[in-house]
PLY file of the C-alpha trace (Angstrom):
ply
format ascii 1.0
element vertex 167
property float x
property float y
property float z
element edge 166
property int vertex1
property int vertex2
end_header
9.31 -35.40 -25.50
9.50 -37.04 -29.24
9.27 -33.84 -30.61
12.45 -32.56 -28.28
14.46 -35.79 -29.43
13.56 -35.27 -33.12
15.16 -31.40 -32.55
18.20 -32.36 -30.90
18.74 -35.15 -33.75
17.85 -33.21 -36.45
20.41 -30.76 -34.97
22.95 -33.69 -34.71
22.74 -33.91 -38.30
23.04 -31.15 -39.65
26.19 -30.29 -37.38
27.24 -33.33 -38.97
27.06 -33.25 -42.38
30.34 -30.74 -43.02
32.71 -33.12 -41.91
31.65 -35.69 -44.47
34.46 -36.98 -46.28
35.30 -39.82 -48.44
37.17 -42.89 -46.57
37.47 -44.73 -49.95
39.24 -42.22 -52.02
38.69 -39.36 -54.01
35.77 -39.26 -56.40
36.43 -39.02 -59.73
34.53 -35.17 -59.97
37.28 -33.87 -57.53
40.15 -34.71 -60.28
39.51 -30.96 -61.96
39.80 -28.67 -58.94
41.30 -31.10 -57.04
38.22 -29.74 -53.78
37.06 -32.76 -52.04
33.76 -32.39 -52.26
33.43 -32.76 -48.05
30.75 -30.14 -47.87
32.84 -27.66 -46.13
35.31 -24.86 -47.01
39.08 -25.87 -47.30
41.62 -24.07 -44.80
42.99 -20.59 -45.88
46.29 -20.75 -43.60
49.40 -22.74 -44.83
49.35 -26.64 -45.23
51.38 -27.69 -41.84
52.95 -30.77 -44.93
55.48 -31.08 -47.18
55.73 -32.46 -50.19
59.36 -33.74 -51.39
60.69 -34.74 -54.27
63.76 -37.11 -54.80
65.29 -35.86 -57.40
65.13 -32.13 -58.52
65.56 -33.33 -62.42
64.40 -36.78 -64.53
64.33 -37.78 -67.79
61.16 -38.68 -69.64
59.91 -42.28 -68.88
62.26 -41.82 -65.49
60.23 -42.27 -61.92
60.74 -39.62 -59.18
60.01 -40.84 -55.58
57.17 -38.30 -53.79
56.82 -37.75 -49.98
53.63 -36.54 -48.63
54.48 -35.79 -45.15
53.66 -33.36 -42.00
55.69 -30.86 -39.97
55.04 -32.43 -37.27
53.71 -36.28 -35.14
50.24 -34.61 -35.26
49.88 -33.36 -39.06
48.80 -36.82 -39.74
47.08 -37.84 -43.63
43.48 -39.07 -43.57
42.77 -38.21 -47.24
44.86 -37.48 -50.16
45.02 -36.74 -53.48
48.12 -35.95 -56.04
48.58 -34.83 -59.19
51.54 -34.33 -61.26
51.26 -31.35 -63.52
52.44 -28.95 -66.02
50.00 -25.59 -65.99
46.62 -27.13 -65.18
47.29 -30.32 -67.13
47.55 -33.82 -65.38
50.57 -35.43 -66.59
52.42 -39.21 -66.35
51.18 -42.07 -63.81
51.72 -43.05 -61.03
53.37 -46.72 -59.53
51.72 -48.08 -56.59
52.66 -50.83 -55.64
49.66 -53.41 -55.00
50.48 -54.17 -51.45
50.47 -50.62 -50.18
47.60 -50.19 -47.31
47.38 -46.43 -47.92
47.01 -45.46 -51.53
45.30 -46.11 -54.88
45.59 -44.92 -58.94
42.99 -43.25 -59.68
42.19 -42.54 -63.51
40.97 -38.67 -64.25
39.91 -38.33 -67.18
41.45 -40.46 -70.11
44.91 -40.53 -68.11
45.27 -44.10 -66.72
46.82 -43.53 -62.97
46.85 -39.77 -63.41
46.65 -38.99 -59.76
46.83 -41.16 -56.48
44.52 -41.08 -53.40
44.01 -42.68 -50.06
42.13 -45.82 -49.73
39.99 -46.51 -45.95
42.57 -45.32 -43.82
42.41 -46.67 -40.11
45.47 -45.05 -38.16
46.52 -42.36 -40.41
50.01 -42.26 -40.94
52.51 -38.75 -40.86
53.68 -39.79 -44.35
52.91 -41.76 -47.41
55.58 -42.27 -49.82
54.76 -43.21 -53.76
56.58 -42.82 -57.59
55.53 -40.70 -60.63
56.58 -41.64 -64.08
57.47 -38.93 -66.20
55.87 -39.61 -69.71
58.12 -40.19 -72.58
59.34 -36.97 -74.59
58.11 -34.35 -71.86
60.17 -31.59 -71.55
58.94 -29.60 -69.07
58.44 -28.22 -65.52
56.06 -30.28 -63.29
55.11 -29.42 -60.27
53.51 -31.80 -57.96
49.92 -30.84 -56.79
48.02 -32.46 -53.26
44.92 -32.19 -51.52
45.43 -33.33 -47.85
43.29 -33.77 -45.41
43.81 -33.85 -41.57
40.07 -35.57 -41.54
36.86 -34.52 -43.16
36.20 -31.15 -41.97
40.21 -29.70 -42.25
41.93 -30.18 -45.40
44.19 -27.80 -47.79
43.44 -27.86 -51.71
46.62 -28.03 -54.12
49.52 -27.63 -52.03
52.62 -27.84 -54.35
55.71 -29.41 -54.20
58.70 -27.61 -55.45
59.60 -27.42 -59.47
60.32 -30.85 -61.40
62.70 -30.60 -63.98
61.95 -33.47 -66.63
64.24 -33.63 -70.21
0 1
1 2
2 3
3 4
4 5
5 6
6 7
7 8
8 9
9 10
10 11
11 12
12 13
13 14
14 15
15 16
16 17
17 18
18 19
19 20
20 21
21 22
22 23
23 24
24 25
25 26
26 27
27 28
28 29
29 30
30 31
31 32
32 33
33 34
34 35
35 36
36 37
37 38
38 39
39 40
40 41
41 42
42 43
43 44
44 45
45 46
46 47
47 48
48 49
49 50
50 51
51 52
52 53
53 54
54 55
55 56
56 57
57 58
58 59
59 60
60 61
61 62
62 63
63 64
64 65
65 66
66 67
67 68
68 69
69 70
70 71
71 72
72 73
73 74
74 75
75 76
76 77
77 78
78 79
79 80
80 81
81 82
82 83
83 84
84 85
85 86
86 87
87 88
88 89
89 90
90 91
91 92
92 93
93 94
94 95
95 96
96 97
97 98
98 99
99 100
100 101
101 102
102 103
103 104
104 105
105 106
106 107
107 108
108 109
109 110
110 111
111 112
112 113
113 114
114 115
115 116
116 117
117 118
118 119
119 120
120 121
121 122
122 123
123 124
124 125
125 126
126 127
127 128
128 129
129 130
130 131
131 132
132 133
133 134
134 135
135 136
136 137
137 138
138 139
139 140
140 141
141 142
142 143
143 144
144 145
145 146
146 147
147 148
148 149
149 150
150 151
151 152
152 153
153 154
154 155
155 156
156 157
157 158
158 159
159 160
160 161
161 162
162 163
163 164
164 165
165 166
C-alpha cells in the first residue's frame, strides 16, 4: 500500500512540476530571452493580448503610457514581463508608481528599471497599465516587447507592441 501511495505521489509531482512559475516576478536570468524559465514550452499560436501604446511618437526623456491587456474577460495576466527595445537592446525605464498592487522595476543588466514584471498576483486582472521613459537623445524606433502569462503552464514569449517613434 506505501509503495502504491509513493507511485501515485511521485506521479503527482512530476505532472506538477511544468506549471511552475514565478508568483514574485521574473528572475533576473529571464531578462535576455525574455522565456520564463516555468519548465515548460511557451505557446506557438497568437497571444489572445494586446499591447497599446498612447502615443505613436515621443520625444527623448518623454513617457509613453503602455497597456497590457486581453481580447477578451478571460485572457486574464498572471505573469508579466516588458521590455522596451530597439533591435535586441533594452532601452529607458520604466515609472511605477509605488502603490501599484500588480507590478515591479526590475533592473536587467546595468539598466536601472529596464523592464517591469508582476509582483504575487491574487485575482489577476485583464489589464495592467504602466509608463516608459524614453532616454534622453534616442532617436529611434522602439518597439515594446512582453512575456504574458495566462498562469504557469500557458504563456507567450515577446509579443510586440506596434512601432514607437522617439526624436
Amino acid at each position: 500500500m506505501a509503495y502504491r501511495f509513493a507511485c501515485v505521489l511521485l506521479a503527482v509531482a512530476l505532472c506538477a512540476a511544468p506549471a511552475l512559475s514565478f508568483s514574485t516576478g521574473a528572475p533576473n536570468g529571464a531578462c535576455g530571452d525574455m522565456i520564463p524559465q516555468h519548465h515548460t514550452d511557451p505557446q506557438k499560436s497568437s497571444a489572445p493580448y494586446q499591447i497599446v501604446l498612447s502615443k505613436k511618437e515621443i520625444r527623448g526623456n518623454e513617457a509613453v503610457t503602455i497597456t497590457v491587456k486581453g481580447n477578451s474577460a478571460k485572457d486574464t495576466i498572471k505573469g508579466l514581463l516588458c521590455q522596451t527595445r530597439v533591435g535586441e537592446t533594452a532601452i529607458g525605464s520604466f515609472d511605477v508608481p509605488p502603490n501599484n498592487n500588480y507590478i515591479q522595476k526590475v533592473d536587467c543588466g546595468n539598466s536601472k528599471g529596464s523592464a517591469v514584471t508582476h509582483k504575487k498576483i491574487e485575482a489577476a486582472p485583464n489589464a495592467i497599465t504602466f509608463n516608459w521613459i524614453a532616454p534622453k537623445g534616442l532617436s529611434e524606433q522602439a518597439r515594446v516587447f512582453c512575456t504574458i502569462a495566462l498562469n504557469g503552464g500557458v504563456f507567450w514569449v515577446k509579443h510586440t507592441s506596434d512601432f514607437l517613434k522617439v526624436n
